[in-house]
C-alpha positions, -999 to +999 in steps of 0.1 A: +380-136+033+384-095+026+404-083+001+442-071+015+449-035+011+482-027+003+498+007+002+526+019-021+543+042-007+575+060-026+599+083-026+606+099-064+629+124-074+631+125-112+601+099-114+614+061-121+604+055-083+577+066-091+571+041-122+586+012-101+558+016-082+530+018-104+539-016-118+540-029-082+505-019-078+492-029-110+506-064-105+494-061-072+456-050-087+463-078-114+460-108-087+430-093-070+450-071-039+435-033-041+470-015-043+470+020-034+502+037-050+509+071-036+538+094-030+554+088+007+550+123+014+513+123+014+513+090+036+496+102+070+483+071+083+490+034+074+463+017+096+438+011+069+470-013+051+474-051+061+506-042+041+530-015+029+557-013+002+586+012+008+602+025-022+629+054-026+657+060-052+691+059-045+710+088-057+748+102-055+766+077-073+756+044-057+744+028-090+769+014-114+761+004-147+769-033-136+740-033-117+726-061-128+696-082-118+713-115-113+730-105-082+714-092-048+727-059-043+726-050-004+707-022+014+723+006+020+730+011+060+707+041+059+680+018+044+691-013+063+684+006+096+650+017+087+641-021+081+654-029+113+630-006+132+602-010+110+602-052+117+606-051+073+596-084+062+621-083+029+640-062+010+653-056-024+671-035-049+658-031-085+686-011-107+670+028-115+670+051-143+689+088-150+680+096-181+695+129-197+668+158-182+671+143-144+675+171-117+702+175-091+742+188-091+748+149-088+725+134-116+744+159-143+772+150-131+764+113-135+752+119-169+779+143-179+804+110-172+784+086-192+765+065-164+732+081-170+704+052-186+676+031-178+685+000-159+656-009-147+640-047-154+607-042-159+601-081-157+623-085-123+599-058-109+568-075-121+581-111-108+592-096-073+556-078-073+536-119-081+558-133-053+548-107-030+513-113-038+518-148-036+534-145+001+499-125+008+478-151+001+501-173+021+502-154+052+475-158+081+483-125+096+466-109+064+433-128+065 
């Protein structure tokens, strides 16, 4: 059996994307998958990867502070179509972080109102991350 590759591709504005991310692919690394973590941008081919992980922040509002990890909060139609035409196995939503020097009109604004913050679960991540590994080992199609 080879080792799976796995790429990490995100999309980071202010950089907890970014983060998110790193702690897929050190879980990831952790149970023995070599995890490449790099920004979407520089993606130009995915052929080397049995699998990829899509990541991009949601911006303009669409986080509340009740955000919170017991419930399964939907893809946004944008997103939601992009998993349609890329056959997406899965998806999820892990709550994001706008902390006070984030860039934009939009995160100020946010700030400015009291919703900035870091609402990320950094365990929630890191469980998602084992099950995905888990599913890796599982699947036939990867071996």
């Amino acid at each position: 059996m080879t080792t799976q590759r796995v790429l990490i591709a995100y999309g980071s504005k202010n950089g907890s994307t970014a983060e998110i991310a790193q702690w897929i692919g050190d879980v990831l690394r952790e149970q023995h998958i070599d995890a490449d973590t790099r920004p979407a941008a520089d993606v130009r081919d995915i052929t080397p990867y049995d699998a990829v992980v899509l990541g991009a922040g949601l911006y303009a509002g669409r986080w509340q502070r009740d955000a919170a990890t017991e419930r399964d909060i939907p893809a946004p139609p944008a997103v939601a179509r992009i998993a349609i035409r890329s056959d997406a196995r899965g998806h999820i939503t892990f709550g994001g972080r706008l902390a006070e020097d984030a860039q934009g009109f939009v995160a100020r604004q946010l700030i400015k109102h009291g919703k900035g913050g870091d609402f990320r679960d950094r365990d929630q991540v890191r469980a998602w991350a084992r099950g995905l590994a888990a599913e890796l080992a599982r699947a036939p199609e990867y071996h």
